[in-house]
N, C-alpha and C positions, 0 to 999 in steps of 0.2 A: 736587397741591393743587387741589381743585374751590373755583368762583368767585370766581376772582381775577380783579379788574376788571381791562380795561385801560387805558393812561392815558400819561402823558405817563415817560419813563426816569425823570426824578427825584424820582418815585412811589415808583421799587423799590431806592430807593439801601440799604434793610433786606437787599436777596439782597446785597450783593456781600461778598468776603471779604477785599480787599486793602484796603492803605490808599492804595496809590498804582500810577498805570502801571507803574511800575520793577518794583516789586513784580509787580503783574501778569506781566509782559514774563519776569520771571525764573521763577516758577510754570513756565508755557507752556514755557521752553525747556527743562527738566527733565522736563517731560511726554513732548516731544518727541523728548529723550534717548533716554527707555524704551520710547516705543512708536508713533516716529514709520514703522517697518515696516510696522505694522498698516492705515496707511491709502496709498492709491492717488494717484499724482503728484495729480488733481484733486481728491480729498477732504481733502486737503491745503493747496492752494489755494483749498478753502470754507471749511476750517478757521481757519486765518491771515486770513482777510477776516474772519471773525466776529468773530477778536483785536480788529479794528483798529474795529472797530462797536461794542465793547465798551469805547471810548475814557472816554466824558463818564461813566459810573460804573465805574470800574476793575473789569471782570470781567461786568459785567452787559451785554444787548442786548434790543429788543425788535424790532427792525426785520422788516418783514415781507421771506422769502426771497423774494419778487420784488426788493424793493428791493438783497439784498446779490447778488445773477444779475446785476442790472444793472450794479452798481459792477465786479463780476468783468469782465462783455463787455467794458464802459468801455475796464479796465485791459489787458487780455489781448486784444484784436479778437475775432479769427475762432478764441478759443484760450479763452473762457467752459467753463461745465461744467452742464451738464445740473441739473434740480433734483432727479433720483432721485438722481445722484449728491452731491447737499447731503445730501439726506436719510440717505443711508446713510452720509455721515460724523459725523450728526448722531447715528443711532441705534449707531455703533461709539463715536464719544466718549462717550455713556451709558453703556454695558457698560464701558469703561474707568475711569470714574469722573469721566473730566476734566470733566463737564458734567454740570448738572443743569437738567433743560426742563419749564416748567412751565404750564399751557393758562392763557388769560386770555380773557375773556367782554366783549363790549359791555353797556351797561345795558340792551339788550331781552334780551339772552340769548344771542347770536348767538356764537360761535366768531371771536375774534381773531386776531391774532400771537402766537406764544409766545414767552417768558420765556426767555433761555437765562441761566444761570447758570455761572459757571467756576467748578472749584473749586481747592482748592490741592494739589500735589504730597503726600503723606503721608509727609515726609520720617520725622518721628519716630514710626507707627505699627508695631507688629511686624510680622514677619513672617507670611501666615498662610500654612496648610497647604495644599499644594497636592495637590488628586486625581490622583491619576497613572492612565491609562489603559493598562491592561496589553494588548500587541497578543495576537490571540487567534494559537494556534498552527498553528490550521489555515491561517490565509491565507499564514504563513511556511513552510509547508512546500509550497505550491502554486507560490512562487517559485524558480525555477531557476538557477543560479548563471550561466549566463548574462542570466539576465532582469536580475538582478541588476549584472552589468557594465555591461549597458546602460546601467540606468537612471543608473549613479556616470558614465559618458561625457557623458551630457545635464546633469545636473547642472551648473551656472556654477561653476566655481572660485573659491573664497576668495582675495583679498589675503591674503597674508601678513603677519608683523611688519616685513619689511624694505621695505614700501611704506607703513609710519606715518609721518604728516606731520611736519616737522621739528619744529613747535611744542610736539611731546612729547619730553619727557626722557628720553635714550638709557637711563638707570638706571629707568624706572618703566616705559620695554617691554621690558627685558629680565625684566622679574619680573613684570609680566603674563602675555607670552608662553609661558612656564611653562605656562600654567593656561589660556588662552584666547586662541590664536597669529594668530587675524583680526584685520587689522590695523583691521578699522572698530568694531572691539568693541574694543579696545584705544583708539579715537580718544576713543570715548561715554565709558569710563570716566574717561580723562582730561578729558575737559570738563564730566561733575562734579564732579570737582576744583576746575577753575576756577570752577566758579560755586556753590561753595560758600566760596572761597577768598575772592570778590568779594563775598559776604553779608555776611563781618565783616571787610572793609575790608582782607586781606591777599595781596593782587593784584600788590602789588609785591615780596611778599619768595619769591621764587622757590626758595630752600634752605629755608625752613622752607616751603612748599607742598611739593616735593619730598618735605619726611622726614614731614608728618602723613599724603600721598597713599601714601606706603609703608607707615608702618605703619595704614593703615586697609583698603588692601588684603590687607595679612598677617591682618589680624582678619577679615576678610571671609573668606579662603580657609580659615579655621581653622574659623567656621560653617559654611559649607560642607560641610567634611569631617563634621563632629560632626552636622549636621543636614541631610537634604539635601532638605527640604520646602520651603524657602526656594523662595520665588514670582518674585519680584524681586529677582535679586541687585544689580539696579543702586540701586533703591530703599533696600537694607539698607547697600549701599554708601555711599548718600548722607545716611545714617543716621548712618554711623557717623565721616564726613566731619566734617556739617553739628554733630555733639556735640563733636570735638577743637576745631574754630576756635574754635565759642562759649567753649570753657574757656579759649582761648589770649584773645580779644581779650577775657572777663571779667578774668582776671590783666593784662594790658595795662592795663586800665582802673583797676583796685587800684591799680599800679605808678604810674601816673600822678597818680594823686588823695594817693595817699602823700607821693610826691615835693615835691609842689603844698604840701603841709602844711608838711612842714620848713624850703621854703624861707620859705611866711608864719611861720614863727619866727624865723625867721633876720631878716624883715626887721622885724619888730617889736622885735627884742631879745631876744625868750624864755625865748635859750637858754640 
């Protein structure tokens, strides 16, 4: 977006997409979910500072990165992060989607702070295709079975299923595991669960969490098999999540309002 004044936050309250921090808060940790690998302990730490600069209009910031370096120092002492290193988690959360940065101008013309904008999770977006880079054959035939040993010795060993944290349900690793036996990919996909469970308000009914997080996984590994272009399984995952609750707390809702009706008959005389 060329010439975009700059100005005071509650200018740009048009960029933000949430309605509220919560909302925000919840976005962000679904992001984070998916592709909180991608970034470096510190860009991670420039990351979540932006979050919280992005307070007074849920999702939006304009503050100039001197300003949020310093808050970092503040916080962290002698343990701040470099401004290449902002930058480059600024221009990874770009490529990712999670942000959109947009240049803003003084009224002589001069180059300001820019606009960061968050955007939201794509929970209900398809899935799209993903390029798959086919490794060429000559570099694998250059590799020697021992080069090969080697390099699976250096390799850092996966956790297993039997180091998943208690707060997952012994029935939803046993039927991950299956299919995806790291126990920290097993934790992510359970804590979409959760925070799809806590969208429409059923946080507390642990058995019915339990059998929508089963069978949305079964439908998950069913796409899978049938298509295996899928980009984001956690995304399609949280997809297919974030459509059962909605259907369960709309019937809730029905069921309630129903309810509500008969007994205003009842206490009218109506009936």
């Amino acid at each position: 977006m060329v010439g975009l004044k700059s100005g005071k936050i509650e200018g740009f309250e048009q960029f933000s997409q949430f309605t509220s921090l919560q909302e925000l808060n919840t976005h962000i940790e679904m992001w984070l979910a998916v592709h909180k690998h991608d970034f470096s302990k510190g860009a991670l730490i420039g990351l979540k500072r932006l979050v919280r600069f992005s307070a007074k209009i849920p999702g939006v910031c304009n503050a100039k990165i001197g300003t949020i370096l310093k808050a970092i120092h503040q916080e962290y002492k002698d343990h701040g992060i470099s401004r290449s290193t902002f930058k480059r988690m600024i221009q990874k959360a770009k490529e990712l989607g999670i942000l959109s940065v947009y240049e803003t101008e003084r009224k002589n013309g001069s180059q300001s702070s820019n606009l960061y904008s968050f955007n939201r999770f794509p929970s209900n977006e398809p899935p799209k295709e993903e390029i798959m880079n086919h490794p060429k054959e000559t570099n694998n035939l250059l590799k020697t079975e021992d080069q090969k040993k080697k390099e699976r010795r250096e390799e850092p060993s996966e956790l297993d299923h039997t180091y998943v944290s208690d707060r997952v349900p012994q029935p939803f690793v046993q039927l991950v595991k299956c299919f995806f036996p790291e126990a920290k990919t097993i934790e992510e996909y359970w804590k979409m669960v959760k925070i799809s469970a806590y969208q429409y308000l059923w946080e507390n009914d642990s058995e019915l969490i339990l059998e929508v997080a089963t069978q949305s996984f079964k439908q998950l590994i069913r796409k899978l098999k049938f298509n295996r272009n899928i980009k984001n399984p956690f995304g399609y995952f949280y997809g297919i999540l974030d459509n059962k609750f909605f259907i369960l707390y709309d019937e809730a809702l029905k069921e309630k309002y129903d309810s509500n009706d008969v007994e205003m008959v009842f206490s009218l005389g109506l009936n």
